[in-house]
Structures are given as structure tokens and as C-alpha cells.
C-alpha positions in Angstrom: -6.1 -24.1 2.4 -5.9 -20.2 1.6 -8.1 -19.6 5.1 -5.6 -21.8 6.9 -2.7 -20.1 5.7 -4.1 -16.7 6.3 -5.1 -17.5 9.8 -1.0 -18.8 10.3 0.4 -15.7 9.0 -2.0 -13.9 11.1 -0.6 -15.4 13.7 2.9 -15.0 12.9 1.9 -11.4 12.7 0.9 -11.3 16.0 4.2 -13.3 16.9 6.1 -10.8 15.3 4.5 -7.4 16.6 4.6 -8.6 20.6 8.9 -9.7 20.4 9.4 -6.7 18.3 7.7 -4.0 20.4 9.1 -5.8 23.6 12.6 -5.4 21.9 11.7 -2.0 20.8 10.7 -0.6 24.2 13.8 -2.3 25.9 15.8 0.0 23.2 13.7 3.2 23.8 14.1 3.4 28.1 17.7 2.9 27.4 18.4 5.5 25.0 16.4 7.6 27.5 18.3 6.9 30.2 21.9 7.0 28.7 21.2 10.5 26.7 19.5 11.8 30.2 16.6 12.5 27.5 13.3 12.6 29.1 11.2 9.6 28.1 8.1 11.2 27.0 10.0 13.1 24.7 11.5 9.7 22.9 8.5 8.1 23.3 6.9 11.0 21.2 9.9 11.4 18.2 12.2 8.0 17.7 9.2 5.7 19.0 6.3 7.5 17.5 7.9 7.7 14.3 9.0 4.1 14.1 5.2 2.5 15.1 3.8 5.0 12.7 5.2 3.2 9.2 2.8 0.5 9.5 0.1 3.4 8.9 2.2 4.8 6.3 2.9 2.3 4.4 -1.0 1.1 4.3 -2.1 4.4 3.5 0.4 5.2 0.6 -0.3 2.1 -1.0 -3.5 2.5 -0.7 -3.5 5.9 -2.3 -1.8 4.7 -4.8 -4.1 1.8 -6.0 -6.7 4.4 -5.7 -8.2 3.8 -2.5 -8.8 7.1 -1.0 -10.6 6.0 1.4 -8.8 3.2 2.9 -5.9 6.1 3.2 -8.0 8.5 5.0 -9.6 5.9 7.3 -6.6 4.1 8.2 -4.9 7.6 9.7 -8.0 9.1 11.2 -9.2 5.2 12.7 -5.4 5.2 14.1 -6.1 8.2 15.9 -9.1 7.2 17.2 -8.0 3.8 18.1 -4.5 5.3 19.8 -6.9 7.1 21.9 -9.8 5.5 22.8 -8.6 1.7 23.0 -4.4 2.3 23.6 -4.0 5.6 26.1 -7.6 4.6 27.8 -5.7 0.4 28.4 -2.6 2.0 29.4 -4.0 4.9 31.8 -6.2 2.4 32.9 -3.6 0.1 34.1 -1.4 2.6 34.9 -1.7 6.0 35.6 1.1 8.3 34.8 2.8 11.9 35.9 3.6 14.0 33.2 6.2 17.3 32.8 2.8 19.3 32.1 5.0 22.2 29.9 6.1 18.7 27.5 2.4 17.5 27.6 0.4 20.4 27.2 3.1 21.6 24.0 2.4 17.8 22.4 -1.3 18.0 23.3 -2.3 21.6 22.2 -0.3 20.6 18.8 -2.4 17.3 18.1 -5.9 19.1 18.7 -4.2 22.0 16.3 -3.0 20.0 13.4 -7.0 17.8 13.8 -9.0 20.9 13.6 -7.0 22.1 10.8 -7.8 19.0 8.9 -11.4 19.7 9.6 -11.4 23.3 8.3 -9.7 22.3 5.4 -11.7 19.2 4.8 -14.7 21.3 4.9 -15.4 21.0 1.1 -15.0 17.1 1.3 -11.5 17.0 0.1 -7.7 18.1 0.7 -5.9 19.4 -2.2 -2.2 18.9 -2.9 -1.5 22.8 -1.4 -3.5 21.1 2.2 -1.6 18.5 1.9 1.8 20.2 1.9 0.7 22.7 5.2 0.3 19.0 6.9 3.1 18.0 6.0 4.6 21.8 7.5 2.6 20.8 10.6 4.7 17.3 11.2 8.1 19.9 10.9 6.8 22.4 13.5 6.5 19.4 15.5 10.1 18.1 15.3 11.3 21.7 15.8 9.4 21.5 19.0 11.0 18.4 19.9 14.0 19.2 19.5 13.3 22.7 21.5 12.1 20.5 24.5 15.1 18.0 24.2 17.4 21.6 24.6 15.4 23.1 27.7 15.5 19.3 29.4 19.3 18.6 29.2 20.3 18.3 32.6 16.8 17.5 33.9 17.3 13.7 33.5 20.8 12.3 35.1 22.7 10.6 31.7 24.3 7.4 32.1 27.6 7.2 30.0 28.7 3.8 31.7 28.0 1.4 29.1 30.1 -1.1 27.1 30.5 -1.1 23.6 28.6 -4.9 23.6 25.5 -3.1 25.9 25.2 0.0 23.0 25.5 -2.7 20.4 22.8 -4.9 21.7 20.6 -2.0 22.4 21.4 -0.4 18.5 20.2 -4.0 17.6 17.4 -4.5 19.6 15.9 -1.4 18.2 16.8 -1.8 14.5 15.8 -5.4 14.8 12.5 -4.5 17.1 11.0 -1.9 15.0 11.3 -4.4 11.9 9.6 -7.2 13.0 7.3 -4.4 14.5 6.7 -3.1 10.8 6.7 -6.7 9.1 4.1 -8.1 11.7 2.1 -5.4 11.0 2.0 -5.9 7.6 1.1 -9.7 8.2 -1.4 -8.7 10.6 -3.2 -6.3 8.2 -3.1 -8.2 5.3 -4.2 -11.5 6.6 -6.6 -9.7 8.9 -8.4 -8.0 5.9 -9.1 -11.5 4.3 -10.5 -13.3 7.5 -12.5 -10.8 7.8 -14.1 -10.9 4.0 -14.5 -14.4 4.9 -16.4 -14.1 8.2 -18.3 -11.1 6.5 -17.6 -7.9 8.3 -18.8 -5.4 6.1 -16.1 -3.3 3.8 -16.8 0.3 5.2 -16.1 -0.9 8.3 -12.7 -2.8 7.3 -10.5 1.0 7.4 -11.7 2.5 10.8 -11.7 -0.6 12.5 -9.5 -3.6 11.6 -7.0 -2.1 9.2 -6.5 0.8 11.9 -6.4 -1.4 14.8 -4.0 -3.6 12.9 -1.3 -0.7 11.9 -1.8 0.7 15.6 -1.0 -2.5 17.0 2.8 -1.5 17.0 1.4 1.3 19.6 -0.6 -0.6 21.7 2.3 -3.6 22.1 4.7 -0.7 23.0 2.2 1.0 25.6 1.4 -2.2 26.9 4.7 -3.2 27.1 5.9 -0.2 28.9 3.2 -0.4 31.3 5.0 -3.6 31.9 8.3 -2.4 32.6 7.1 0.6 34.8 7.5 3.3 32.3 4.0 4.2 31.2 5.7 7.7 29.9 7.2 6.1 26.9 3.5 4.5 25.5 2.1 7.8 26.5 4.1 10.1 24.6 4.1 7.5 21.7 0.4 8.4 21.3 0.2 12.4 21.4 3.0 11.8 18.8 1.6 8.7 17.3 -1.5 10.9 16.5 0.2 14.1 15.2 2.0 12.0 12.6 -1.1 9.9 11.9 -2.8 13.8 10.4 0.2 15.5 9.3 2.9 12.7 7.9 0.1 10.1 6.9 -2.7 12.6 5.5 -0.1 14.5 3.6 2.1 12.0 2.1 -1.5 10.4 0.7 -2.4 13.7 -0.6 0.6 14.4 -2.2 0.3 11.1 -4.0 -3.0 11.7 -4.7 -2.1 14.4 -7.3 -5.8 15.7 -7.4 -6.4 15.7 -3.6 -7.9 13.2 -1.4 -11.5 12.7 -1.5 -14.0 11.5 1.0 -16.9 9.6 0.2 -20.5 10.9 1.2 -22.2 8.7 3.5 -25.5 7.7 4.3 -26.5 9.2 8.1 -29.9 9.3 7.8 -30.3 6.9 11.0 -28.5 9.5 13.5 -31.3 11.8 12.0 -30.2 13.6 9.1 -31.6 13.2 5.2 -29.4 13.2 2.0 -25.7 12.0 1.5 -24.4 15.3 1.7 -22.2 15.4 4.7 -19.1 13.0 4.7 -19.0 10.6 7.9 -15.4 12.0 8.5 -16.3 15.3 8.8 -19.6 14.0 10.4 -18.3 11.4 13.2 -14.9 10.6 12.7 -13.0 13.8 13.6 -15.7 15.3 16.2 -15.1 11.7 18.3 -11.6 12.2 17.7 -11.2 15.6 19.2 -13.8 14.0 22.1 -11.1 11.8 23.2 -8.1 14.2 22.5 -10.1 16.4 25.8 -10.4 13.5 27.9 -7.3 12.2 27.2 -5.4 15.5 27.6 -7.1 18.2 29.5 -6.4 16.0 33.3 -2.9 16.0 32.3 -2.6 20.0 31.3 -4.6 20.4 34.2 -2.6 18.5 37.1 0.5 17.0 35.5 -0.9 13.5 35.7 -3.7 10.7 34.3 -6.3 8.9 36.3 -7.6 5.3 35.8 -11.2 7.1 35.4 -10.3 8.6 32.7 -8.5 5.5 31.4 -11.6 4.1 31.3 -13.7 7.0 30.2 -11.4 6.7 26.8 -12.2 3.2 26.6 -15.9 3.5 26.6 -16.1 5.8 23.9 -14.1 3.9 21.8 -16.7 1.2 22.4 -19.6 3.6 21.3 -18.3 4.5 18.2 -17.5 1.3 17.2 -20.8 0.4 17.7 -22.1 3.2 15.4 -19.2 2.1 13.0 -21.4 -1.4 12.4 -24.3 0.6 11.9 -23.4 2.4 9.8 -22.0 -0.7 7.8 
């Protein structure tokens, strides 16, 4: 009876995420189009921050309970997953222009604020002080934001023509959107974690891949659903800023919460050809991949202002790899 009702709130989950994120787009374009606000730049602050709770709220709680792990391997799975499976399915399907000055700001910050995490992860830990400079990081990038917003005013025609029903329905469609968004993910994650004890996927597997796809979920419905509706530029900019708040919001909060630091557990690697459990597989594997697909996701874009299916795909493959060596490591 419990597998049953797990695999129907599952569903529900599912349910939930898809009519949310579809309601939550909707909401997005439109505040792009009235405000004149470019719609990379919302997709990377209001959306971003909206399809990043899920993460937060797993990590937190999972920091709380003592689960340092779960914490770390949720935010730094996201990343990977917002990457390699989300940007590569939506550049893939289609392939976007991009104001290179907005990009390459967003981009150079989210390789920044990774590499950071690795130097100061190099002792296999982040102390409370770390934690606070991530948290520094996330300000730096609403300031830049909010800088961008200023330079574009004017660059995107604003259309002040709506009723007072149309801004009410939007208001609501977003409000309502981002929490079913945030409650399916929670279904999802939950329910998800427990068919998968059932069907026997192993537990050091469960952060990087299930838990992370789950709380990204809200990114890949609102990519996907942009692709949809021909505005690839909001799921996009969701990602560059999905990832910087993954590191510097997620990361942070958990260490502050942590009170002693967070710790990462010493893995066994000794099958990609080292001895001894002295190196942790985030500094190891996770980070290196993620910075991997942070340069083929962003250096086409800085380069020529625009993505390319073969790249899409590129992302994509990866992904696959890594999984792969995930499950062996398991």
C-alpha cells in the first residue's frame, strides 16, 4: 500500500511541476514584455530564484538533520544536471541568440563563484567564514542584475496597455505557478527517494542524481516550456542563474546552518586509478565536470552571441558519462 501511494504522489508531483512551470513561464514573458525588461535578465533573477527553493529547501533540511552530504550533493548535482541534461535539451531543441555583454557577465560569474568553492573546499570542508563570502557572491550577483536591468531600459519596447484583470491574472499565475512548482517538487523528491530504496538504487548515488534531478525539475519544466512558447531566452538565463544560486545561496545557507562547516565525505576512487580515500569525489569529479560543462555551455555564446544544437548535444553527452561513473562509483 505505502509503494502504491508513493508512486501516486509521485505522480501528482509530476502533475504539479508541469501546470506550475507552464503557469510560471506564461507570468515570466509577460513581466518581460510589459517592464520592456530583457528576458534573459528575468529569466536569471525572479525565475532563477523562484525554481531554486526546491534545492533550498532540500538542502537546509538536510543540513539540519545532519546530512552534509545530501546538502552538498543536491546543489553541486543541480548544477550539473541544469547543465548537462537542461541547457544541453533546450539548446538542443532550440538554439538561442544572446546580448553577449548580459551572457558573458552571468557566465564569467558562475565559473567565478565554482572555482571559489573549489579553492576553498580544498581542505575537504567550508567553514562558517566560506560560507558567508558565498553568500557575498549571490549579492554581487543581484547588484549585477540590477546594473544590467539599468543599461537595458529602453532596449526592449514596454507594453503599458494592460487591464487591471490581465495584471491580476498574470500576479496569479505566477504566485500560484511557482507554488505548485515548489510543492511538486517536494512530492517528487520525497516519493522519488523511496521508490528508489525500493527498486535498489544505491544511497551515494540518491544526491547527485535523483534528489538533484528532482529539485531541478522546476528548471527543466520552465526551459522546456519556454522552448515551447518560442522564448528559449527565459530557460536559458534561468540556468546561468539557476547555477550561481545553486553555489552561493544553497552552499552558504547549509554552511551557515552547519555551525561547524560543511564536510565532504572521502570517497573510494581507486577504479579511475588512484589508491587511498584521501581525495573527496567533489573535489575529485563533481566540480571538474561541472566547470567542463560551464565551457561548453558558455564559451559559443561569449564567443558569437548565440548557442548551437551541437553543443546542445555535446552537454548532453556528458551528462550521460558522468552518470555513468556516478553508478560506479555506487
Amino acid at each position: 500500500m505505502t509503494e502504491i501511494m508513493s508512486i501516486f504522489l509521485f505522480v501528482v508531483g509530476l502533475v504539479l511541476i508541469i501546470k506550475g512551470g507552464d503557469w510560471f513561464v506564461d507570468a515570466s514573458i509577460w513581466i518581460a514584455r510589459v517592464t520592456g525588461i530583457p528576458s534573459i535578465i528575468v529569466g536569471a533573477t525572479i525565475v532563477s530564484f523562484a525554481t531554486t527553493l526546491p534545492e533550498l529547501l532540500v538542502s537546509t533540511n538536510a543540513t539540519l538533520k545532519g546530512s552534509t552530504d545530501i546538502a552538498i550533493g543536491n546543489a553541486i548535482g543541480s548544477v550539473i544536471c541544469n547543465m548537462g541534461l537542461i541547457a544541453g535539451l533546450i539548446i538542443f531543441l532550440r538554439p538561442v541568440g544572446v546580448s553577449r555583454k548580459i551572457f558573458t557577465q552571468k557566465a564569467l560569474l558562475m565559473i567565478f563563484v565554482t572555482l571559489l568553492t573549489a579553492f576553498m573546499a580544498r581542505e575537504n570542508f567550508l567553514s562558517t567564514v566560506e560560507a558567508v563570502i558565498l553568500l557575498g557572491t549571490m549579492a554581487l550577483y543581484f547588484y549585477i542584475n540590477i546594473k544590467a536591468y539599468q543599461g537595458s531600459m529602453g532596449s526592449e519596447k514596454p507594453l503599458f496597455t494592460n487591464t487591471r484583470r490581465e495584471v491580476l491574472v498574470y500576479i496569479g499565475k505566477f504566485s500560484l505557478g511557482s507554488l505548485l512548482v515548489i510543492l511538486g517538487a517536494d512530492l517528487l523528491v520525497t516519493h522519488g527517494i523511496v521508490l528508489a530504496e525500493i527498486i535498489g538504487v544505491p544511497e551515494s548515488v540518491i544526491g547527485l542524481t535523483l534528489i538533484a534531478l528532482g529539485t531541478s525539475l522546476p528548471e527543466l519544466v520552465t526551459g522546456i516550456t519556454s522552448v515551447l512558447k518560442k522564448d528559449s531566452g527565459i530557460g536559458l538565463g534561468n540556468i546561468i542563474g539557476a547555477n550561481i544560486l545553486n553555489i552561493s545561496l544553497i552552499l552558504g545557507a547549509s554552511g551557515l546552518l552547519a555551525g561547524d562547516g560543511l564536510y565532504m565525505t572521502l570517497t573510494d576512487i581507486s577504479f579511475l586509478g588512484f589508491t587511498g580515500e584521501d581525495i573527496p569525489q567533489t573535489l575529485l569529479l563533481d566540480i571538474p565536470v561541472s566547470l567542463a560543462l560551464m565551457g561548453i555551455l558558455t564559451v559559443p555564446p561569449m564567443l558569437k552571441g548565440k548557442t548551437y544544437r551541437l553543443q546542445g548535444a555535446g552537454l548532453m553527452l556528458l551528462y550521460g558519462i558522468y552518470v555513468i561513473i556516478l553508478f560506479n562509483l555506487g
